[in-house]
N, C-alpha and C positions, 0 to 999 in steps of 0.2 A: 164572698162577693156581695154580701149585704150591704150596702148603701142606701145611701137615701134614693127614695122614689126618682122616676125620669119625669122629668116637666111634661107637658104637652107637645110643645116645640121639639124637646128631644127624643118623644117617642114616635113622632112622624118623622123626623129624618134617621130617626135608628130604622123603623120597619121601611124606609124607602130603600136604605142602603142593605137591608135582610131582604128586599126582594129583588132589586134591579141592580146591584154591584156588579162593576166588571173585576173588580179584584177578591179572589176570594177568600185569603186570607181575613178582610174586611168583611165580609160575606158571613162568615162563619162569627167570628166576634161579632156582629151586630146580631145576629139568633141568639149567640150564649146570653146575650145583656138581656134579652126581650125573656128567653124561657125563664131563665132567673127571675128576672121581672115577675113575674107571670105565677110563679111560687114555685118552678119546680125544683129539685133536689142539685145540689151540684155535681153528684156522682150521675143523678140521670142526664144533664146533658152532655157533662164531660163522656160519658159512655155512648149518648147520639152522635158528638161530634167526633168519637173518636179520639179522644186527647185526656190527658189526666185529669185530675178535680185541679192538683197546682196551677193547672196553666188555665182554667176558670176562672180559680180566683185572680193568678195574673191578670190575663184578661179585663177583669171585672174593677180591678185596683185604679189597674194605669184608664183604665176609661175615667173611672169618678175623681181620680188625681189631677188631671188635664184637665179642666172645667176651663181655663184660657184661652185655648183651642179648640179649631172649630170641631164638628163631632164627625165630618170624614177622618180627618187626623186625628182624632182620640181615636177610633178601628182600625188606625194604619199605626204600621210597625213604628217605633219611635224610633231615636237614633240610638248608636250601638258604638260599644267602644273595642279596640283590637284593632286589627291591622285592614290598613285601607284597599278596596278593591285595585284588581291587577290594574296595570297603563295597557295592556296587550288591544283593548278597543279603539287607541289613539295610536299606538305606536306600530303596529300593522299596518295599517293604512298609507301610513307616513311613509315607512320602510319600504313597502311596495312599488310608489312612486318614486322614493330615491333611487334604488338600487339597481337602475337601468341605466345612470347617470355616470357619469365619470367620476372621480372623487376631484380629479382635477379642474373640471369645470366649475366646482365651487370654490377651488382656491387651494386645496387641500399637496401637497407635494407626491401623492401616490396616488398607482396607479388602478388599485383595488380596495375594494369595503372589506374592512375588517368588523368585527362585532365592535373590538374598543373605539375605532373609528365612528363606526356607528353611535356606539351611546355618546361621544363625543359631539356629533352632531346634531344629536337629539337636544343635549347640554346645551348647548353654547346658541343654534341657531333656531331653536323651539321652545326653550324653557322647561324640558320633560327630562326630571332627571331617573334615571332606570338605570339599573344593576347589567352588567355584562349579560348574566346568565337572562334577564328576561326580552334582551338581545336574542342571543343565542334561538331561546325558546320561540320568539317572532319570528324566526328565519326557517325556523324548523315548521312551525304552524303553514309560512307561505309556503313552504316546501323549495326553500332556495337552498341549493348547494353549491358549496364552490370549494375547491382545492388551494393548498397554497401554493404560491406560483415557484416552477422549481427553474432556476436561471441557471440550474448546471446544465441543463441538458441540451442549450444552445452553446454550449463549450465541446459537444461530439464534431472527433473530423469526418471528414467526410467517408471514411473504410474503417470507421470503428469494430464494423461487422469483421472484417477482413482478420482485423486485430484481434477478434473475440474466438474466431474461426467458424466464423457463419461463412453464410455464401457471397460470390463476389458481386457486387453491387451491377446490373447489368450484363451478366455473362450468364448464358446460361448452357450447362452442360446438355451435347445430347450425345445419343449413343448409337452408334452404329447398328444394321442390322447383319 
């Protein structure tokens, strides 16, 4: 983590952000730069702060690397490659206020939200394009449940019981004493 010295400029805003950070991530990297600074060992801060010597010198690299940027963002995390954080903060929200709605009232020919339905109009009338399943997962988070609708069971006559040999609909046995 040996670099060249810190300016003046950048050792008052390095000890400003080592004493009053609300982030502490930044917090702690701006102590590593200062003890470093300062002559002490990398094993002994890395052992203060709790973290390896590698991520000191990390640390220490990506500060003196970034000299373009200002010196709260050389102590904040830089950007990161791999897969982008979930939609569940946009698409919660969203969902909740739909899903009291009709599907019809928007145009839709049914009479129920489906999860594909859903991402469909996530798609087409939000811009948010989302996977079934993190569908799925939002309904589950709101804690919505719904059954699928079974349209046989308005096809029962009216003595299906009769037919099954339950009891008779309205009649009720009594017994003599």
């Amino acid at each position: 983590m040996k670099h060249g010295p810190l300016t003046g400029k950048e050792r008052r805003v390095v000890e400003e952000i080592a004493t009053h950070a609300a982030d502490p991530k930044a917090l702690r990297r701006a102590q590593a730069v200062l003890w470093r600074e300062k002559g002490e060992s990398t094993r002994e801060v890395a052992e203060r702060l709790g973290v390896s010597r590698r991520t000191i010198f990390n640390w220490g690299a990506r500060f003196h690397a970034r000299q373009e940027v200002d010196i709260p963002h050389r102590l904040g995390d830089g950007s990161r490659s791999g897969r982008p954080r979930t939609a569940y903060e946009i698409i919660d929200p969203l969902i909740d206020r739909l899903i009291d709605q009709a599907p019809r009232t928007l145009g839709y020919r049914t009479t129920v939200w489906t999860a594909p339905l859903l991402r469909h109009y996530l798609a087409e009338e939000q811009g948010i394009k989302v996977s079934r399943q993190s569908v799925s997962l939002a309904l589950a988070r709101l804690r919505i449940k719904w059954k699928r609708p079974r349209h046989h069971l308005a096809l029962r006559s009216p003595t299906w019981r009769q037919a099954k040999g339950g009891l008779n609909a309205g009649c009720a046995s009594v017994s003599a004493p």
